[in-house]
VEXFI-814381 format. One record per residue: residue number from 1; residue in one letter; x, y, z of N, C-alpha, C, CB in turn. Coordinates in Angstrom, 2 decimals. Glycine has a CB too. Layout:
BEGIN
NUM a X Y Z X Y Z X Y Z X Y Z
...
***
This chain:
BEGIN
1 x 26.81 -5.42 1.77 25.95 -4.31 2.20 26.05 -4.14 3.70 24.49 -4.55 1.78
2 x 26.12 -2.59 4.18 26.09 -2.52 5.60 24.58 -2.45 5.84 26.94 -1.27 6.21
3 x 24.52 -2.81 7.61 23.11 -2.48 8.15 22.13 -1.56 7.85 23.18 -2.24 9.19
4 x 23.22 -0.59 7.44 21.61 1.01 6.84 21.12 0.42 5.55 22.36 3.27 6.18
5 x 21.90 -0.26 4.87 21.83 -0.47 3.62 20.96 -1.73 3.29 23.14 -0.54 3.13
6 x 20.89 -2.35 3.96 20.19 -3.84 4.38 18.68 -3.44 4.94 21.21 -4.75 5.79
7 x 19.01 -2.62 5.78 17.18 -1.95 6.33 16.67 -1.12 5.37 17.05 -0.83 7.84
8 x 17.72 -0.51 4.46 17.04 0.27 2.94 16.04 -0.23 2.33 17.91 0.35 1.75
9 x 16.93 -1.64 1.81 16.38 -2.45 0.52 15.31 -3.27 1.33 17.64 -3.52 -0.41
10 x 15.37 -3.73 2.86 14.15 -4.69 3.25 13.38 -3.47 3.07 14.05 -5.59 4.86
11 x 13.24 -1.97 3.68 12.26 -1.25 3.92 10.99 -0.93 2.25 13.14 0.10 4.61
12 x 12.21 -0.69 1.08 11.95 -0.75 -0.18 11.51 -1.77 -0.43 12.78 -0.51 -0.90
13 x 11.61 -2.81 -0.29 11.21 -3.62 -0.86 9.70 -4.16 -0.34 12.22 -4.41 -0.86
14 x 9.22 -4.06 0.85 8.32 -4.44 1.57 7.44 -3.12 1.83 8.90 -5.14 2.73
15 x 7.18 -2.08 0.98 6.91 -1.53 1.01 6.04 -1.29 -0.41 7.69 -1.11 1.55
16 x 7.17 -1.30 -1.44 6.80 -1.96 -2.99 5.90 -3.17 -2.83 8.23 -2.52 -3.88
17 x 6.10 -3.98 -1.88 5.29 -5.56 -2.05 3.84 -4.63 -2.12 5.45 -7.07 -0.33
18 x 3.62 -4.31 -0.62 2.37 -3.57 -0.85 1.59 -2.97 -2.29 2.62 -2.53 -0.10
19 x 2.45 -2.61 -3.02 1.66 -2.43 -4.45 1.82 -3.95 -5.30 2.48 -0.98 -5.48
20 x 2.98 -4.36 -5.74 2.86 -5.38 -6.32 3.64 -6.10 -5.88 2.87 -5.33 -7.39
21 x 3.47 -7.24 -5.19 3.91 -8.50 -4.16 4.68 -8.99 -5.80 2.25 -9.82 -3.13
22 x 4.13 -9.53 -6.66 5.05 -10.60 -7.26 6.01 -10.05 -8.18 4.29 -11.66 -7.99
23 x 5.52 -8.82 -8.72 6.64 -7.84 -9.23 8.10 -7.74 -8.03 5.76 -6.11 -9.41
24 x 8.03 -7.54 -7.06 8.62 -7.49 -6.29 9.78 -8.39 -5.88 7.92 -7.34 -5.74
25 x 9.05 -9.46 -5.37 9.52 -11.10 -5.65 10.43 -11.50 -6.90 8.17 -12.02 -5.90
26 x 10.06 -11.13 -7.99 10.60 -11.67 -9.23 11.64 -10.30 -9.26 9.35 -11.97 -10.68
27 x 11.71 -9.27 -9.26 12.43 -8.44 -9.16 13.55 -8.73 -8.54 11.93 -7.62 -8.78
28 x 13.30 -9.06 -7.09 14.76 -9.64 -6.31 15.00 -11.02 -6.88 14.63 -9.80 -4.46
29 x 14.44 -11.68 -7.10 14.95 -13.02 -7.54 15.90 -12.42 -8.57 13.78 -14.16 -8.15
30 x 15.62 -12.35 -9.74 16.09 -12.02 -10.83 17.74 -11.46 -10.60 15.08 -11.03 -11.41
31 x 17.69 -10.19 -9.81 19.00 -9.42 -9.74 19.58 -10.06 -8.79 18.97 -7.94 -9.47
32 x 18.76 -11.10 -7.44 20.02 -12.67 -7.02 20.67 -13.31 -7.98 19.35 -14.09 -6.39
33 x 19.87 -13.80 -9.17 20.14 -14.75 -9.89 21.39 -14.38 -10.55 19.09 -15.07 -10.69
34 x 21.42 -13.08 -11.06 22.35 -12.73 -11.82 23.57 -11.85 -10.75 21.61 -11.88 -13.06
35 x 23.13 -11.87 -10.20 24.28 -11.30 -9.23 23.99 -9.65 -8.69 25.85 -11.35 -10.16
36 x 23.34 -9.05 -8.96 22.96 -7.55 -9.16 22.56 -7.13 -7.69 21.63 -7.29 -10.33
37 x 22.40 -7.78 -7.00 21.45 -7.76 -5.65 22.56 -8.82 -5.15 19.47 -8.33 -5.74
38 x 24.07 -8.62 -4.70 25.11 -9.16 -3.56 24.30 -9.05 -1.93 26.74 -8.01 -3.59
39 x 24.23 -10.31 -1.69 23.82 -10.33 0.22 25.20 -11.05 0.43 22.04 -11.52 1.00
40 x 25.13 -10.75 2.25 26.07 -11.00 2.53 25.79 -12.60 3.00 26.55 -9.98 3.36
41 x 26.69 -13.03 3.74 27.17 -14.56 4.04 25.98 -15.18 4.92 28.75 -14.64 4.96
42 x 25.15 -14.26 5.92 23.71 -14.74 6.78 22.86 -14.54 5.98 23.23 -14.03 8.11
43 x 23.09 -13.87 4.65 21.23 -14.22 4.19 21.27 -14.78 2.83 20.02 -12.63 4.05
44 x 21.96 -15.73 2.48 22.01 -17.03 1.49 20.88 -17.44 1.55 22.92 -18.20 1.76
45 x 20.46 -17.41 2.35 19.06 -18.44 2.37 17.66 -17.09 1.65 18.60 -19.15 4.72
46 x 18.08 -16.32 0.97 17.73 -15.42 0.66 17.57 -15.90 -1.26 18.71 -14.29 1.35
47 x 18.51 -16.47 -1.24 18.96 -16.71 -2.63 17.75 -18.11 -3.16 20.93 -17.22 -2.59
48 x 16.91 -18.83 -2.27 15.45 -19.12 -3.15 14.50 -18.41 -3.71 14.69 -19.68 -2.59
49 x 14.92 -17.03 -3.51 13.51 -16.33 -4.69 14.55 -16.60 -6.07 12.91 -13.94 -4.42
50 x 15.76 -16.82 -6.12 16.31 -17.01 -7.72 16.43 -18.34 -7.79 17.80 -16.32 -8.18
51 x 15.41 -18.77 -7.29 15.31 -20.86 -7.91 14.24 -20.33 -8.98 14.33 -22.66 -6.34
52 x 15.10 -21.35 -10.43 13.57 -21.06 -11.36 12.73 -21.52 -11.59 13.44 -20.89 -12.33
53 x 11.93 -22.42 -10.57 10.74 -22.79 -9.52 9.96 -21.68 -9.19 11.23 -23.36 -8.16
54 x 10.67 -20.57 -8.41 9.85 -19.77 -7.89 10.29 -18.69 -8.56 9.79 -19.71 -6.52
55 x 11.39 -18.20 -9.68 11.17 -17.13 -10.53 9.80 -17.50 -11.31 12.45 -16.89 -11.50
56 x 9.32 -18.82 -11.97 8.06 -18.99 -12.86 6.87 -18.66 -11.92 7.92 -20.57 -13.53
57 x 6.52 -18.94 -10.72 5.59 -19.01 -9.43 5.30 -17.55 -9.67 6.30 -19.47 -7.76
58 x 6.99 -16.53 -9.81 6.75 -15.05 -9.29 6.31 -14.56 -10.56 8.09 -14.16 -8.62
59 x 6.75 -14.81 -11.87 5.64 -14.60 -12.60 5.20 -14.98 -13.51 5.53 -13.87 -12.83
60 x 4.40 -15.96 -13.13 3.08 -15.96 -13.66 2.39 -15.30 -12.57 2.49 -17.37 -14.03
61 x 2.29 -14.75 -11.60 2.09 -14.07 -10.25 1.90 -12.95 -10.79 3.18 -14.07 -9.14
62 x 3.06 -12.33 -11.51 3.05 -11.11 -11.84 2.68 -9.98 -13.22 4.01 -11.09 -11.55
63 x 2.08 -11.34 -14.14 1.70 -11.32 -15.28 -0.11 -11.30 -15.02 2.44 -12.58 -16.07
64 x -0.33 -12.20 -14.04 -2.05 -12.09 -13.15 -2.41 -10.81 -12.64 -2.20 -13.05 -11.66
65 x -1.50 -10.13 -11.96 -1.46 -9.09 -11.33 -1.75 -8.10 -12.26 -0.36 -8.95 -10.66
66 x -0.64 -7.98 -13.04 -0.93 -6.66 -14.13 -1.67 -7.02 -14.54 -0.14 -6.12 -15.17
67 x -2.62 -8.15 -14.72 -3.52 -8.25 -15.96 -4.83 -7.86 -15.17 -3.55 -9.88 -16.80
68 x -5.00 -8.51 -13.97 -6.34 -7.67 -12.66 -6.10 -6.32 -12.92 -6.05 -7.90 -10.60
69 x -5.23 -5.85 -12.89 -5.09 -4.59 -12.29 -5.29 -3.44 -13.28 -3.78 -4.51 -11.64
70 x -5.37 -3.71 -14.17 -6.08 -2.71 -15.34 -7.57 -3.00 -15.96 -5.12 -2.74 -16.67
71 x -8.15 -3.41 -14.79 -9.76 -3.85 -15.34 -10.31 -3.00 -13.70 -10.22 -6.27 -15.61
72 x -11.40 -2.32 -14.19 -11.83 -1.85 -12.82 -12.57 -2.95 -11.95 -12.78 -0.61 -13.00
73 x -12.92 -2.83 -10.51 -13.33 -3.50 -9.91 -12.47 -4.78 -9.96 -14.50 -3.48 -10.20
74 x -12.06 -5.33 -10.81 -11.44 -6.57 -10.86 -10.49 -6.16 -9.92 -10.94 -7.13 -12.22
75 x -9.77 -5.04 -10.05 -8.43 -4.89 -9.43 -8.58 -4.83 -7.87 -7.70 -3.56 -9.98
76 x -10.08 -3.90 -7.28 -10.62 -4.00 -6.20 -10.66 -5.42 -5.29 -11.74 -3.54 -6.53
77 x -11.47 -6.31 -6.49 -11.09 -7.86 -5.57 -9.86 -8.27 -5.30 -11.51 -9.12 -6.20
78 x -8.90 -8.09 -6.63 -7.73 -8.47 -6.51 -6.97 -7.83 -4.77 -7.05 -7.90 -7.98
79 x -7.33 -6.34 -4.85 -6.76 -5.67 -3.75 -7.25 -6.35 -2.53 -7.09 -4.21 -3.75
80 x -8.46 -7.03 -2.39 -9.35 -7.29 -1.01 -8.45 -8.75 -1.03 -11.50 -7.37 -1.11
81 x -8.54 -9.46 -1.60 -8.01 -10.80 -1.57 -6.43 -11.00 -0.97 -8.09 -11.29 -3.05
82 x -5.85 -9.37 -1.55 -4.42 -9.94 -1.23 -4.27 -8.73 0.06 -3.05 -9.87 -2.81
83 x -5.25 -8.20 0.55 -5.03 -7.73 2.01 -4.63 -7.98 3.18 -5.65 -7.53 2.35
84 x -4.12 -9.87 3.25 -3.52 -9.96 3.97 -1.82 -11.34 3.55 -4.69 -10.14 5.00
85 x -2.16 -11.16 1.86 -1.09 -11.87 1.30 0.36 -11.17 1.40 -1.45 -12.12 -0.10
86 x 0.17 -9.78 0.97 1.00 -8.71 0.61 1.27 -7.96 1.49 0.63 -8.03 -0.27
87 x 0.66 -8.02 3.11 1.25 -7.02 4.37 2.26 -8.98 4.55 -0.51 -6.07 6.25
88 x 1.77 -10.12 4.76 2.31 -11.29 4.77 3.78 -11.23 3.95 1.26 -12.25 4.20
89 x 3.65 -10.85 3.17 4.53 -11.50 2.04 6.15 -10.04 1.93 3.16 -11.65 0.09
90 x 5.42 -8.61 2.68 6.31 -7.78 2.89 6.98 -8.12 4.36 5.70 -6.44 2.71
91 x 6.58 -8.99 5.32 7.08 -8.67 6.19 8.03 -10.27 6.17 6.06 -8.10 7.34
92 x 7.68 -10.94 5.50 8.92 -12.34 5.41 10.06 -11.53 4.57 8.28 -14.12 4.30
93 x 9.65 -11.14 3.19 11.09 -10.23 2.96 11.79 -9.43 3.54 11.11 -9.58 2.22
94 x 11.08 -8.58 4.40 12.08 -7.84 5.63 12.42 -8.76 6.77 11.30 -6.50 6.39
95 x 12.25 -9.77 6.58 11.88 -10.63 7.79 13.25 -11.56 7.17 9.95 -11.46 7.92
96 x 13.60 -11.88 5.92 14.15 -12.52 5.14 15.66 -12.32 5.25 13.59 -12.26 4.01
97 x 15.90 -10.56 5.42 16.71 -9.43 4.93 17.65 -9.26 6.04 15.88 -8.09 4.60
98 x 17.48 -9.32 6.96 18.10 -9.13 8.58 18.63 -10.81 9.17 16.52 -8.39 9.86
99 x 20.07 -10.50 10.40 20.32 -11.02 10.45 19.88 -12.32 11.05 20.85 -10.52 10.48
100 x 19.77 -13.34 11.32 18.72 -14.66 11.55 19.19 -14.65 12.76 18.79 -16.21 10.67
101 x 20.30 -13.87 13.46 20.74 -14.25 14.82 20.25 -13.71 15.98 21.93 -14.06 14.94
102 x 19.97 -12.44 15.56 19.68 -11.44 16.28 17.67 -11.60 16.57 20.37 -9.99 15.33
103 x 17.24 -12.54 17.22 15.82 -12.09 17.42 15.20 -10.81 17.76 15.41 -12.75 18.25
104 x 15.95 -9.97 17.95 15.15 -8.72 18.52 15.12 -7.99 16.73 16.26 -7.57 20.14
105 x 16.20 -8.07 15.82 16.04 -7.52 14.61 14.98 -8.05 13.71 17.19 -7.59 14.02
106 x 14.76 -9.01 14.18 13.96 -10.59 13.18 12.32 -9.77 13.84 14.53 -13.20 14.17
107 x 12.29 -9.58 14.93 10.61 -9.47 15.65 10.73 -7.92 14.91 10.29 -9.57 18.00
108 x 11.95 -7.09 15.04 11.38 -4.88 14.38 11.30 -5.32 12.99 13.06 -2.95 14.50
109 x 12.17 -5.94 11.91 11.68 -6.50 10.74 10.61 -6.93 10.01 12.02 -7.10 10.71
110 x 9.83 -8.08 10.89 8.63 -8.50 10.85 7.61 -7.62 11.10 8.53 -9.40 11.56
111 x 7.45 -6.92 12.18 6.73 -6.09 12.42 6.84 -4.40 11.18 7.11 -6.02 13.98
112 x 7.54 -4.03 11.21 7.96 -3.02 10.27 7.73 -3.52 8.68 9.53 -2.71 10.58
113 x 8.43 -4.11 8.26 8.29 -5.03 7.22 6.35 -5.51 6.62 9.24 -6.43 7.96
114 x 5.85 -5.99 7.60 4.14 -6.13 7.62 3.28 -4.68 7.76 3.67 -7.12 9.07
115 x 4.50 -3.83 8.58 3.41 -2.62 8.74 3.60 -1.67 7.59 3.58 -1.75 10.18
116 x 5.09 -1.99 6.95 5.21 -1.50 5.96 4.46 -1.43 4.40 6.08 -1.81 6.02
117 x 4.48 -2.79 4.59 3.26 -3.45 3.35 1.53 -3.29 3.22 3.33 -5.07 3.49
118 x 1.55 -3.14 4.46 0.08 -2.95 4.87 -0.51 -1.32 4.43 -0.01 -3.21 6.65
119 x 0.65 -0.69 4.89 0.65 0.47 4.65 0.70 1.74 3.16 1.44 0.44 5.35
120 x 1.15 0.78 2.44 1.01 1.23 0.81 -0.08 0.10 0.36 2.72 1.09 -0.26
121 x -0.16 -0.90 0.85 -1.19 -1.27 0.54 -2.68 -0.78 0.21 -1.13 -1.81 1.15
122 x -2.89 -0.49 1.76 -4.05 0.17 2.04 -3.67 1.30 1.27 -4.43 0.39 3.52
123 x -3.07 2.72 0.78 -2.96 3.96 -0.18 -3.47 3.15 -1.72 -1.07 4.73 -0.22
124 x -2.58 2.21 -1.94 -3.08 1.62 -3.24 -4.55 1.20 -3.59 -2.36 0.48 -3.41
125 x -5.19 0.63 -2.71 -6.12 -0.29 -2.76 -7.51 0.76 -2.24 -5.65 -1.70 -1.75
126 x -7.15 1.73 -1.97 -8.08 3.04 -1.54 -7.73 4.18 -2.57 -7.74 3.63 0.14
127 x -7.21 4.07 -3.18 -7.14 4.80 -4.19 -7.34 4.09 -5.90 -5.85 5.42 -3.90
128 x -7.41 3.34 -5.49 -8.02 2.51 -7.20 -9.89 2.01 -6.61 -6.57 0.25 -7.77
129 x -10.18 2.24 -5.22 -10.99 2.05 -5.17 -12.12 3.45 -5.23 -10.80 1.24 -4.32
130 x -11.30 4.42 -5.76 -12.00 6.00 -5.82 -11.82 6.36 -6.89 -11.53 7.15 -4.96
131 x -10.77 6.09 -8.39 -10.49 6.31 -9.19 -11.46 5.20 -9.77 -9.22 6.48 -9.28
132 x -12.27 4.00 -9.50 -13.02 3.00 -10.09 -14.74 3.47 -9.91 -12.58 1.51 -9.30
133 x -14.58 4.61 -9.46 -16.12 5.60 -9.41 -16.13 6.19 -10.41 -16.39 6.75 -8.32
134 x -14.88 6.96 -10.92 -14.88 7.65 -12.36 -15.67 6.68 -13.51 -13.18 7.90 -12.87
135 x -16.65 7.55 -14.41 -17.37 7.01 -14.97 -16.59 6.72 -16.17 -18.50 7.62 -15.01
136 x -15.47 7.38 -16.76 -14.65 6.74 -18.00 -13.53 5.88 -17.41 -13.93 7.94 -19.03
137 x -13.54 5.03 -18.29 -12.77 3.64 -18.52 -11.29 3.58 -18.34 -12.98 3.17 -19.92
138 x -10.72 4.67 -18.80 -9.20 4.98 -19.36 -8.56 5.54 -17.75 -9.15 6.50 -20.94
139 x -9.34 5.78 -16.46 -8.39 6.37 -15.94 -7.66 5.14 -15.16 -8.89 7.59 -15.13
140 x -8.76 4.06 -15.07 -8.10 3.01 -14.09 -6.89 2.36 -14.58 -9.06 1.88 -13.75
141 x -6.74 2.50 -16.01 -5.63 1.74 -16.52 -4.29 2.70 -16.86 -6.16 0.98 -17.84
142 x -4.72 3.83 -16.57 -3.42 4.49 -16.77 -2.76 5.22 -15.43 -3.63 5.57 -17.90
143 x -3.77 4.51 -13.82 -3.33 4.57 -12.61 -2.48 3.61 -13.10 -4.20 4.40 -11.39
144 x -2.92 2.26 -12.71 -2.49 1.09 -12.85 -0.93 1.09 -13.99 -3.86 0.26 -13.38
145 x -1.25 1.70 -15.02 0.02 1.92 -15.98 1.36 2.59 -15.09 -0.46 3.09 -17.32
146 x 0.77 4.06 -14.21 1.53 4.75 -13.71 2.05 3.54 -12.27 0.74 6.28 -13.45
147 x 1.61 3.04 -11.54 1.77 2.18 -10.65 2.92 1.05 -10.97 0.49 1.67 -10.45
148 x 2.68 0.30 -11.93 4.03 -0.47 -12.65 4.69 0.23 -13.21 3.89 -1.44 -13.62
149 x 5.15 1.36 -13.56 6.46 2.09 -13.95 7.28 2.57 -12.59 6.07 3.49 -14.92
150 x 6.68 2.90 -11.76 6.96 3.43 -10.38 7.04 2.48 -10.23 6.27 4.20 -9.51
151 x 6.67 1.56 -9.74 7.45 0.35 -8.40 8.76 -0.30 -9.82 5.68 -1.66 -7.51
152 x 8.25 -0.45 -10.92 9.65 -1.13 -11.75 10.92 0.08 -11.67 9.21 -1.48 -13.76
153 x 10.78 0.94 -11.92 11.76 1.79 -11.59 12.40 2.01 -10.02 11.23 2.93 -12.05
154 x 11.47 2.21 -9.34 12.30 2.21 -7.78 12.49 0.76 -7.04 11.35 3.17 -6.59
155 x 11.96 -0.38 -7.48 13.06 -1.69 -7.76 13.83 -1.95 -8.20 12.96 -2.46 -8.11
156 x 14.36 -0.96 -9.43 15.74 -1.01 -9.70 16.39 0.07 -9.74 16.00 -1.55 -10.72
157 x 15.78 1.10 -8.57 17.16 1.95 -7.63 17.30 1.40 -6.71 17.11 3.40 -7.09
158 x 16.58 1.10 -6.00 16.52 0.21 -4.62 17.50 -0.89 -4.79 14.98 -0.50 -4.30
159 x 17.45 -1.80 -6.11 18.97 -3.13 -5.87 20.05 -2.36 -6.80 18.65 -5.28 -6.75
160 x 19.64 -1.34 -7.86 21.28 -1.07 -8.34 21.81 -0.38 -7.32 21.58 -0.17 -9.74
161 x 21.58 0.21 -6.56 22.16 1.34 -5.68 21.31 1.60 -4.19 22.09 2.77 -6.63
162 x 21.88 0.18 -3.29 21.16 0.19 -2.11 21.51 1.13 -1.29 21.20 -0.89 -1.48
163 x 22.69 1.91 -0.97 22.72 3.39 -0.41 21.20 4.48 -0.76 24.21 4.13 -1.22
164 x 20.48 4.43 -1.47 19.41 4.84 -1.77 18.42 4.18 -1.43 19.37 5.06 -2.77
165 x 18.78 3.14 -0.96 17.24 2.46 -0.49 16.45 2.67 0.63 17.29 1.18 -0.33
166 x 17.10 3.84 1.59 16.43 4.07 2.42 15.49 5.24 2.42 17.12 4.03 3.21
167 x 16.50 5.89 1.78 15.58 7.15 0.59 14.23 6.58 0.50 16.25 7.28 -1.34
168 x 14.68 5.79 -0.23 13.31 5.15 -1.24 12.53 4.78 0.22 13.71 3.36 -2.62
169 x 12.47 4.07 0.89 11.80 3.65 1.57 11.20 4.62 2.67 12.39 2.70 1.88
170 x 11.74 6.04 2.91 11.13 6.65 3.35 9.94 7.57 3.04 11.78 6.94 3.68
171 x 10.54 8.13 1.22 9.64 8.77 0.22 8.24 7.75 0.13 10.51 8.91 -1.36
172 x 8.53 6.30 -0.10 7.06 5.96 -0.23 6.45 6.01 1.13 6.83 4.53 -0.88
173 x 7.11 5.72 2.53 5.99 5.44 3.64 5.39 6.99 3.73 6.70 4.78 5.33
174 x 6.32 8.26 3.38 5.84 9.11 3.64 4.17 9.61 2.36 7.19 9.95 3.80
175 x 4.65 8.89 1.24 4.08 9.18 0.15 2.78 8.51 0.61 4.81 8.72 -1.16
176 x 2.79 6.92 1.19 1.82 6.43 1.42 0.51 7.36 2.66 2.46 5.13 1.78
177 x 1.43 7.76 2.97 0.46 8.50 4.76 -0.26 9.96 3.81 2.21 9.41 6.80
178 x 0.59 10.47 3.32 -0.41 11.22 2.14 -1.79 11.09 1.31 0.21 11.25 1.24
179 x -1.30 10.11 0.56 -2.75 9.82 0.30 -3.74 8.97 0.84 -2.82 9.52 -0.69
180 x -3.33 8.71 1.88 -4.35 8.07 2.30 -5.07 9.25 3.46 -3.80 6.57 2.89
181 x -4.24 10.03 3.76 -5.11 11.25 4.38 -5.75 12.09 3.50 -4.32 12.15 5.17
182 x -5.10 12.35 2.54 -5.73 12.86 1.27 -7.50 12.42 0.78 -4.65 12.26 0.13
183 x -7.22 11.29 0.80 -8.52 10.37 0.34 -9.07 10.22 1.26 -8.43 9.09 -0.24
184 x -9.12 10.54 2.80 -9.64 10.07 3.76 -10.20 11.88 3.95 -8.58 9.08 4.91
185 x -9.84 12.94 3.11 -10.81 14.14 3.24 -11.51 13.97 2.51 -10.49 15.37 3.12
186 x -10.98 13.41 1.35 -11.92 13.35 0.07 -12.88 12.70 0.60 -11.44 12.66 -1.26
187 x -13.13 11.48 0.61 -13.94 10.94 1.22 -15.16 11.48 2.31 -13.20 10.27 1.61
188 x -14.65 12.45 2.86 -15.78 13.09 4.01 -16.45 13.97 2.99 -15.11 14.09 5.54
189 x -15.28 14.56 2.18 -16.60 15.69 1.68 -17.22 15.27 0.70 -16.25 17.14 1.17
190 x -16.65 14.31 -0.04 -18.30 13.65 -0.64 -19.06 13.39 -0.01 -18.50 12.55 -1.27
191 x -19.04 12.61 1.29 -19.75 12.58 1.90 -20.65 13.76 2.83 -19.21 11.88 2.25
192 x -20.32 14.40 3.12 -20.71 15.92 3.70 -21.64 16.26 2.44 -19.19 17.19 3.97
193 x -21.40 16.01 1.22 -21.88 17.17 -0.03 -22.88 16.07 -0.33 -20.59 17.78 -1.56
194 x -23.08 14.45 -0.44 -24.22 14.15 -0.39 -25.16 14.27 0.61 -24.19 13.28 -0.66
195 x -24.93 14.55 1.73 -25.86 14.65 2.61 -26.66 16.15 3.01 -25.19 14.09 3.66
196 x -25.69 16.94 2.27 -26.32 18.29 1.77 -27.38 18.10 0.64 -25.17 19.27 1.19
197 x -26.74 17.39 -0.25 -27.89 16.86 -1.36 -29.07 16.51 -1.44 -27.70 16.03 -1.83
198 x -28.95 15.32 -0.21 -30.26 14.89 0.16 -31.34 15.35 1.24 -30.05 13.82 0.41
199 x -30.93 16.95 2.02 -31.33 17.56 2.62 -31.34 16.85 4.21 -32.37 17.92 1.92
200 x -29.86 16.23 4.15 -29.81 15.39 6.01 -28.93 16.46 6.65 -28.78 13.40 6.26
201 x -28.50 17.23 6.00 -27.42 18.65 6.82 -27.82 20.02 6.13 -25.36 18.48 6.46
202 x -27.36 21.10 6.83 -27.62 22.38 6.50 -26.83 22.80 5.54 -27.57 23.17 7.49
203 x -27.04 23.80 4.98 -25.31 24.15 3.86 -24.03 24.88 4.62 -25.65 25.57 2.34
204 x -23.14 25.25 4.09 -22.41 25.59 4.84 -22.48 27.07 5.24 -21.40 25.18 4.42
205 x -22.26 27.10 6.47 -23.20 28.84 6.78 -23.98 28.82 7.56 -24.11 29.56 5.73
206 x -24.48 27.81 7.37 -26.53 27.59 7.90 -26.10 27.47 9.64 -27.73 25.34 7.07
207 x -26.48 28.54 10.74 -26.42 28.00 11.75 -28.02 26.96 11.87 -26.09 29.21 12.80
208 x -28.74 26.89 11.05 -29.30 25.40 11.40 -31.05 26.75 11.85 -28.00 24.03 13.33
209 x -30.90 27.82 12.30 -31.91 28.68 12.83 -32.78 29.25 12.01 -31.41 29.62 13.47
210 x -33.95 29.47 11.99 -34.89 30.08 11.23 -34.30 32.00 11.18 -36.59 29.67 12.08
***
């Protein structure tokens, strides 16, 4: 893999962690193990996520995960708990991904890589935390449904075809800054519309004057 192609799959991949860290993990292990995911000669040391030590670690990891993550509120703790596992755990894989020689690539990696994770994180974890207000049962699990088809599918465009991985990695950071501005209106105007409710603001119109 060349350098664009190498910052693809770290960017994809640490980006995906943010939704599901051990899906992720076991994902690259797996296509190391079998060969599907070729690194080059500096990042061998890449090749312990396919020890099957830490393929079992990644899931049963990832079997916990899906199983939080289709229960409401449960998935909320799950999200608070791993708020700083999964910006952690995206930025050692980009951190992982680049060459070990170069410190100045190792410090934009790390940094990018963590801000990357942090960053779908927070969209994920703010958006199952607004979809867990809905008073029926069925929508949290068929976010959560839609959430593991999407990251399993663009984990395996991202290693069959790392020329696309930067794609990928741009569609989600951009996807991520979306909804989280999205939800961050939503958010006001519920808020705005309860406080109309409870008679702490005027309606809209009202210069406020008799």
């Amino acid at each position: 893999m060349g350098i664009v192609e190498i910052l693809g799959v770290a960017g994809s991949l640490s980006l995906l962690a943010g939704w599901r860290l051990y899906l992720t993990l076991l994902a690259a292990g797996v296509a190391m193990h079998f060969g599907w995911l070729p690194l080059p000669e500096h990042l061998k040391a890449l090749q312990v996520l396919a020890n099957p030590w830490i393929l079992g670690i990644t899931a049963i990891g990832t079997i916990a995960e899906f199983l939080a993550d289709k229960v409401a509120w449960i998935d909320t703790a799950w999200d608070t708990v791993h708020s700083v596992i999964r910006p952690l755990g995206g930025a050692l894989l980009a951190l992982a991904l680049v060459d070990s020689s170069d410190p100045v690539w190792q410090a934009g990696a790390f940094l990018l890589g963590g801000g990357g994770a942090l960053l779908s994180h927070g969209a994920k974890a703010a958006t199952r935390a607004v979809v867990n207000i809905s008073p029926e049962p069925y929508s949290n699990a068929a976010v959560s449904t839609g959430e593991d088809v999407a990251t399993s599918s663009l984990l395996a465009l991202a290693i069959a075809f790392p020329p696309l991985a930067i794609a990928i990695a741009i569609l989600l950071a951009v996807a991520a800054v979306v909804v989280i501005v999205a939800l961050r209106r939503l958010l006001r105007n519920i808020k705005a519309g309860l406080k109309r409710a409870l008679g702490d603001a005027p309606p809209p119109g009202s210069s406020g004057s008799p």
